[in-house]
C-alpha positions, 0 to 999 in steps of 0.5 A: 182728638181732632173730632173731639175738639171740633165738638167742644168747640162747637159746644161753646161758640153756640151755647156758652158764648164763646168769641174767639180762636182755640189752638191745639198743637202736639209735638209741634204739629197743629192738631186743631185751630179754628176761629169763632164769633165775631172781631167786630160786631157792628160791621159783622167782621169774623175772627180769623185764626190769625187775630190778635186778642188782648191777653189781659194778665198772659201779658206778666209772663212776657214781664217774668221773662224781661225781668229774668233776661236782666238778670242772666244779663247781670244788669239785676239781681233777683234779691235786689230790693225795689227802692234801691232801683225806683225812686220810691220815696213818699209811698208805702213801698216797704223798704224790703221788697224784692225782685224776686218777691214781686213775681211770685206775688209774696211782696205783699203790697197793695194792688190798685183795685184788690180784686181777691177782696171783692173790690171791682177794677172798673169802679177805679176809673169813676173818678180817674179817667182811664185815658190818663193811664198809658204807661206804668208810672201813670198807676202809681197813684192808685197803689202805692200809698195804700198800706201794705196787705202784709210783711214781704215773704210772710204769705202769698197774694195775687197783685197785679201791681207787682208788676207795674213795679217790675216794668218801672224796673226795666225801664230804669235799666234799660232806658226804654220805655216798657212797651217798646223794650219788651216788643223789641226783645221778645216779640220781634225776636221769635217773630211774633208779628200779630203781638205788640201793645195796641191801643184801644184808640188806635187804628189796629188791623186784624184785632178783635175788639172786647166785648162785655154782657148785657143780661137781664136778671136771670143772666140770659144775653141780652146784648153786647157793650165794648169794654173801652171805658173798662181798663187802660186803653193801652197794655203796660206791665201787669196785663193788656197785650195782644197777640195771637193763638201762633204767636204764644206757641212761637214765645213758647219755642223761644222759651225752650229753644234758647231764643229768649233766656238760656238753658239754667234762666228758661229753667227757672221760669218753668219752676216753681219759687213760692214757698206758700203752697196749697196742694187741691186736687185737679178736677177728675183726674187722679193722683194731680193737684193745682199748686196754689203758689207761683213759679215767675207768673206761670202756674202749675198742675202737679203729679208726683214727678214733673209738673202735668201742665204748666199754664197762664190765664188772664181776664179783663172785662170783655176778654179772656185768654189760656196758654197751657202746656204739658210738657210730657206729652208737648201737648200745647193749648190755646184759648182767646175770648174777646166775649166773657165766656167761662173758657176755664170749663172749657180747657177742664174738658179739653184738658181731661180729654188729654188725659184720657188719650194721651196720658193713660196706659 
């Protein structure tokens, strides 16, 4: 496997554009990991293995599991409804929404920019600077007076402003501010040390800066344009942490071991709750299909039995991130970009390997 991931690897760094790190681990054991590209272009500074990448949207599953240790704390409840918690008063937040509905996308309120819908995230900060958005009460004017895509719990849709609700949650309950609730309770509990919330403006040591393409009209690269004036300059609730390749499989162990939630918490995570799911078959492997609802922010790839795999993606402009795992086989995949590259065709290649090794008699 080893040889095999060498290869695809290689493949992608020389001819698909691919900047980052890929980790693959089975049963624990680091079958693979190798860095490419550059943090830093301009000064010609190298990835590194141990480099903190932002996430983009892997940082929800962080939020999912802040939530749900509020809930085994008994400090909330997953039919609680939004504006019995936040102070929600003038907006379009209907009265009904819940908790549970806000992570697993059938709250049906509008997101800020309505990707699904074609509208481009980028084109919010014309007019609004992004420099003025560093926390998840600064988002509310670009949401939360919209009308609402439908009635809450009548169909599913992805909203990343869903979440921005959620962390307002914790930091009502808790007191604390998101950021430092969520790096206290999660990453320093399982010693994810190369994982925090950092600012695009700040002084980061071993980050790698996003990068966005230059092409010309046949899409061939041109050049490189950082993606500073993108999105937020600062990850809240919805997206925008960094970490590293070592650092998701140490939030992973926490999840199975304990650490982070318990054994029925950790359970609920790991398994579906939308009831809206539209079964497409997974690539060229036989008998699986992608179950096109949610769990608490992680997706699932199904066979008859147990869930094939279990994974979160995200992108932002410049930036891109996978977090697979296949729990048969505890088989886990990492894939960090901080170019935009096509890293799903990527782990489709890398994925259909495993299966072929590891999962065929």
């Amino acid at each position: 496997m080893r040889k095999f991931m060498e290869t695809i690897c290689n493949y992608y760094a020389t001819e698909q554009n691919f900047s980052g790190v890929c980790m693959l681990k089975i049963k624990g054991e680091t079958v693979f990991e190798k860095a490419y590209g550059y943090a830093n272009r301009a000064f010609k500074i190298k990835n590194e293995v141990d480099t903190s990448f932002d996430t983009a949207s892997v940082t929800k599953v962080f939020t999912a599991v802040a939530v749900l240790k509020l809930v085994e704390q008994g400090k909330l409840n997953l039919d609680d409804k939004i504006v019995n918690i936040i102070d929600l008063k003038g907006t379009k937040i209907p009265d009904d929404v819940t908790i549970e509905q806000l992570l697993n996308h059938t709250s049906g309120i509008a997101d800020d920019a309505d990707e699904e819908a074609g509208e481009d995230y980028e084109a919010l900060f014309i007019d609004s600077p992004n420099y003025a958005i560093r926390e998840c009460k600064d988002f509310l004017k670009n949401f939360a007076y919209k009308e609402p895509n439908f009635k809450a719990g009548n169909n599913v849709r992805y909203c990343n402003c869903s979440f921005i609700l959620l962390g307002l949650v914790i930091e009502k309950i808790t007191g604390m501010k998101y950021q430092n609730y969520v790096a206290k309770n999660i990453f320093e509990k399982v010693c994810m040390s190369g994982t925090g919330f950092f600012s695009m403006d700040g002084i980061n040591e071993n980050t790698a800066e996003g990068y966005i393409n230059i092409t010309d009209k046949e899409d061939n690269i041109l050049g490189y344009k950082k993606n500073i004036y993108s999105y937020p300059p600062i990850g809240t609730a919805d997206g925008g942490a960094y970490t590293t390749a070592e650092d998701l499989n140490r939030f992973l162990i926490g999840i199975q071991n304990g650490t982070l939630l318990n054994k029925e918490y950790s359970d609920i995570l790991m398994h579906a709750h939308c009831n809206f799911c539209d079964a497409k078959e997974v690539y060229e492997i036989p008998g699986l299909y992608k179950r096109n609802g949610y769990a608490f922010e992680f997706f699932m790839i199904n066979d008859e039995k147990e869930p094939f795999c279990i994974y979160k993606d995200g992108c932002n402009y410049g930036v891109s991130a996978m977090f697979s795992y296949y729990p048969e086989k505890d088989i886990s995949l990492v894939v960090l970009s901080n170019q935009e590259c096509n890293i799903w065709d990527m782990r489709k290649e890398i994925q259909l390997e495993l299966y072929k090794k590891y999962y065929i008699k």
